[in-house]
C-alpha positions, 0 to 999 in steps of 0.5 A: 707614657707615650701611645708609641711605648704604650703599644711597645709595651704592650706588644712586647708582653704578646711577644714573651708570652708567647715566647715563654709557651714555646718554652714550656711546651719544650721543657714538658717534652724533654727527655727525662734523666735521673741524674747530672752533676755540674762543676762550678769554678766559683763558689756559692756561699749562701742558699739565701738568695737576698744575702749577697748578688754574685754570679755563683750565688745567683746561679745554684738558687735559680734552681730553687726560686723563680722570678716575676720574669725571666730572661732567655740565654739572649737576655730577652725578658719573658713571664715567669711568676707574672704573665703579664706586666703594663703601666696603668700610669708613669709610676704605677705597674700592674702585674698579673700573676700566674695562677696554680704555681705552688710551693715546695711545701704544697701551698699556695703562691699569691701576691702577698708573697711578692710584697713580703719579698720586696719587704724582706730584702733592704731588711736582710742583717749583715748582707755584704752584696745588697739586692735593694738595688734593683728596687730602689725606685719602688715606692709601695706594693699594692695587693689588688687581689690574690693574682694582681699586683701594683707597684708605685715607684718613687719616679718614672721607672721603665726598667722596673721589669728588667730590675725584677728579674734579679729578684727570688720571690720567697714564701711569706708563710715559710720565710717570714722569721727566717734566718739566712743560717734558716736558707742555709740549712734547708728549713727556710729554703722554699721555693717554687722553681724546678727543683728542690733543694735536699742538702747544701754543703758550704764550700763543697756541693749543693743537691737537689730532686726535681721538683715534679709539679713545677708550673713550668713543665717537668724539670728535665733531671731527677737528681742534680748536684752542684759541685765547687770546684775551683782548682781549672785543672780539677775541674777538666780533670772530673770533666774527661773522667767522667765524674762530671757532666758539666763544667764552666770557667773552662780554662782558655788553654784546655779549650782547644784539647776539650773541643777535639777530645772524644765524648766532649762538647764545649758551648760559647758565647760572647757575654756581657761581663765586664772584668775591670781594676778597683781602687780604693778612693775612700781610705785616707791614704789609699789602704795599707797596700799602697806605698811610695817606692821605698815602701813608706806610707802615704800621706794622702790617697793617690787615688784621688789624682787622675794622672795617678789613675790614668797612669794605671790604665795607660801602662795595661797593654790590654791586647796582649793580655786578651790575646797571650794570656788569655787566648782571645777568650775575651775582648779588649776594651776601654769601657763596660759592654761591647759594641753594639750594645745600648750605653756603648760609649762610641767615643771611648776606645781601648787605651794605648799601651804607653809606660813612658807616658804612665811614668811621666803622669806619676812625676808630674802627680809627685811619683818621680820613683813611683809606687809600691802596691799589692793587687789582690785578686780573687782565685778561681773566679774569673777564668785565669784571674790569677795569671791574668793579676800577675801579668797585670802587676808586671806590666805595671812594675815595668811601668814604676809601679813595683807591683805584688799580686795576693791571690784570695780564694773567692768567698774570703775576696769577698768579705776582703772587698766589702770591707774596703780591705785592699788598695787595688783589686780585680772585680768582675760585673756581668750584665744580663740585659746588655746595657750598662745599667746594672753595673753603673747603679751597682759597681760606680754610683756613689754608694748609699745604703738607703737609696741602694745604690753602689752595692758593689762600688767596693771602692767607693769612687765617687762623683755627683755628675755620673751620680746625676747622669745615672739617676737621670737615664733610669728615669727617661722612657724613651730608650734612645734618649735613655741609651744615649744617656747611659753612654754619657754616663760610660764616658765619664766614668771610664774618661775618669778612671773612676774604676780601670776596665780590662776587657769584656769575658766570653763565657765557656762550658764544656760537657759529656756528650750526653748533655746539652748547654744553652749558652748564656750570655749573663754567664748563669750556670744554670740547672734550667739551661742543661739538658740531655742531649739527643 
């Protein structure tokens, strides 16, 4: 490693540490509350926080578990479990631990609890939505002593710490034979974050007590509940009637009632969550929901045909979804992130609305009367997914492409997605850093289990280029070469319409006037984030 990123390195650690001591001392000073209930759009399936890595999952077990390093609502990272991280060589990173953190049951947290989480995740049964992503360049876990911690990585890895923010450390001694039903039920659910989980009621809430000696200072509620709501309406309904204090996926057109109702405060940000269209590239002849257009099966996988793609994207007319249906609560785009962003493809803009052009393509693949296809998509995910599929499938029927819309509640999407059960499908991936790494590893790298890669390339889009173009920024430790690299890897895939970017999702909560929300910008409903207002 350079002097020049050693001294970056190094004084990027001053800098959250003391970042990360101005928070403390803000969350000590909190006025305590007895009680909050926050309303999700989206339902957390699992109390295990190495099963699947979705939004809502990760959102309700940060209440519960803390990480080696934090990110701010900006997506800054800071210490959390480790105060401290540095190289001691290109592939060696030590990290120092925090001292007196216990966990829920009163034990001690050390090092060896962090090299049995980094075991335990590639080892989780049946998990549909993998975590050993983000550690797939780690190579072995060395305990120096009870605080110190060294991780030697198979290659080069300066995004090592950003990688481990999305990892939950568990206890070795309350975990080590447990069962995801054992998270689930509440005897393995051991943590050491602010609150405590007291019950978990699949499909319907989640509650918690606060967990009165967290490291981090005292939690700002007594009480919280999370609760699933995923009807929109419901949830402004609870909302205005005061059975709840928060809510998110607020629903674009109560935006402008909520902001002028009395009593409610709605929090924004522009956030990093990419909403985009999946093909299925694996299946012989494109799944069961595609057809010619009397209806017959295929013989090959129209997928595999770049016009055929390109003949998708080109008949969206992504403005006009942004702008009426929407309501200008997202951005337009033809790629992953926003300008601005590090990966941001410059070269890449959002693609013109041409259905003449989407039917010349499907001729001249050897779709004169074009196609047939269901769209699937998730219910109560995405704000407005449903409306937002069914506009989507009508500009494409407009286009040749007779198109039907099957709208699937959020926790069975999943196990339809995981299973390659769907031609065409709506997937979301938010990025918590602002640069494309985590999506380009996890949604469009070829999919390897062993290398933990492609966890959420539920298509199975292939190509060794991007694979090799990806592998190499995550390896280059300078960031402009590596931004630079990244935003080659953006162009190929999005030139290749290997997945069909719609647009980038701001992020909205609304709430009761006696609460506060940080507006994240990795779109986290977090417990942490909200507090009383003044």
């Amino acid at each position: 490693m350079s002097n020049r990123t050693k001294q970056k390195t190094h004084a990027w650690v001053r800098q959250t540490a003391i970042v990360l001591g101005v928070a403390a001392i803000l969350a000590g000073g909190h006025v305590q509350a007895q009680s909050v209930t926050i309303a999700m759009a989206a339902t957390a399936n699992t109390i295990d926080p190495h099963f699947q890595n979705t939004t809502p999952n990760n959102s309700v077990i940060n209440a519960i578990y803390d990480r080696l390093v934090e990110r701010t609502a900006d997506g800054k990272l800071v210490p959390s479990l480790a105060v401290s991280w540095k190289t001691l060589s290109p592939k060696v990173w030590e990290f120092k631990l925090r001292d007196g953190v216990k966990w829920h049951n009163g034990s001690d947290f050390t090092a060896d609890d962090v090299l049995f989480t980094i075991e335990r995740i590639p080892e989780v049964p049946n998990s549909p939505g993998r975590y050993d992503g983000y550690l797939r360049a780690v190579d072995k876990v060395e305990v120096v002593d009870r605080l110190t911690l060294r991780i030697h990585t198979k290659e080069v890895a300066p995004l090592l710490p950003n990688n481990l923010n999305n990892v939950s450390i568990v206890s070795r001694e309350a975990t080590k034979t447990a069962t995801t039903a054992d998270f689930n039920s509440g005897k393995a659910a051991i943590g050491t974050g602010p609150y405590k989980l007291v019950r978990y009621v699949p499909g319907e809430r989640v509650d918690f007590a606060r967990n009165e000696d967290w490291w981090g200072g005292t939690p700002a509620w007594k009480q919280a509940s999370i609760r699933f709501i995923p009807n929109a309406g419901a949830r402004t309904a609870a909302l205005l009637s005061g059975s709840v204090d928060l809510i998110d996926g607020v629903p674009s057109n109560d935006i402008a009632r909520l902001k002028t109702s009395s009593g409610v405060s709605v929090f924004s940000v522009g956030g990093f969550r990419s909403v985009f269209v999946m093909l299925n590239h694996i299946s012989p002849n494109g799944g069961t929901n595609v057809a010619d257009a009397s209806g017959k099966p295929l013989q090959s996988n129209p997928f595999h045909d770049i016009r055929v793609r390109r003949a998708l994207s080109v008949a969206i007319d992504r403005n006009a979804l942004a702008q009426k249906i929407m309501l200008d609560t997202v951005e337009p785009t033809g790629q992953f992130l926003p300008p601005g962003t590090p990966g941001y493809a410059s070269s890449v803009g959002i693609p013109k609305y041409d259905p003449a052009e989407a039917r010349r393509l499907l001729a001249e693949a050897g779709y004169p009367d074009g196609l047939t296809l269901t769209l699937h998509t998730p219910q109560d995910r995405y704000p407005n997914d449903v409306i937002m599929a069914q506009t989507v499938a009508q500009m494409w029927t407009q286009a040749g492409i007779k198109t039907a819309v099957q709208a699937v509640p959020n926790v069975s999407y999943n196990k339809v997605t995981t299973k390659q059960g769907f031609s065409v499908g709506i997937s979301g991936y938010g990025n918590a850093r602002g640069d494309p790494s985590d999506l380009l590893v996890n949604s469009v790298h070829s999919y390897n289990a062993e290398a933990g890669t492609g966890n959420n390339n539920h298509g199975r889009y292939s190509n060794s280029k991007l694979d090799e173009l990806i592998n190499k920024s995550l390896a280059t430790l300078e960031d402009a070469p590596r931004e630079k690299q990244f935003a080659e890897a953006v162009e190929l895939v999005t030139n290749d319409f290997g997945v069909i970017p719609l647009y980038n999702q701001n992020w909205i909560w609304a709430g009761r006037s006696n609460i506060k929300y940080e507006a994240r910008k990795d779109g986290f409903t977090l417990l942490r984030a909200a507090t009383p207002a003044k």
